[in-house]
Steps between C-alpha positions, in 0.01 A plus 500: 500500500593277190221229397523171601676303177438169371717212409411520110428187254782282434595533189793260300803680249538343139850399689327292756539666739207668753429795620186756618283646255393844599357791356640880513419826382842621421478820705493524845231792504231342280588160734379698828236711364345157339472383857518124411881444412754386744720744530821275611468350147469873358827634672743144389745569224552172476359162573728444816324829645221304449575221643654657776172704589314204527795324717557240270776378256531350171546184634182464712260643218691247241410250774161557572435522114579139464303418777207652349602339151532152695173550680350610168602177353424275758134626489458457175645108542226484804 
């Protein structure tokens, strides 16, 4: 049974653009025997994998990242 994995901190690209920040250990053996890694992120290639295993798309996380950015913003103004 695969841990349960967490949406990760949004994080934004020197392009502007956003995306997931997320942490890996680069080999899939070390990522189960440390017990705290989520192994969906561990097995992606590449970042659609990624984005796939956590049933989401580019365009949602770009979308929810300036959400939190307006949010941010609008807190700060409050």
């Amino acid at each position: 049974m695969r841990p349960f994995c967490r949406l990760y901190p949004f994080e934004r690209w020197p392009d502007g653009s956003w995306s997931v920040q997320m942490s890996r250990y680069g080999d899939l053996a070390e990522a189960r025997a440390g017990g705290g890694a989520c192994l969906g992120v561990e097995e992606a290639e590449r970042m659609e994998d990624v984005l796939t295993a956590f049933g989401t798309t580019r365009e949602s996380v770009e979308s929810l990242g300036e959400q939190l950015a307006e949010e941010t913003r609008a807190h700060g103004r409050g």
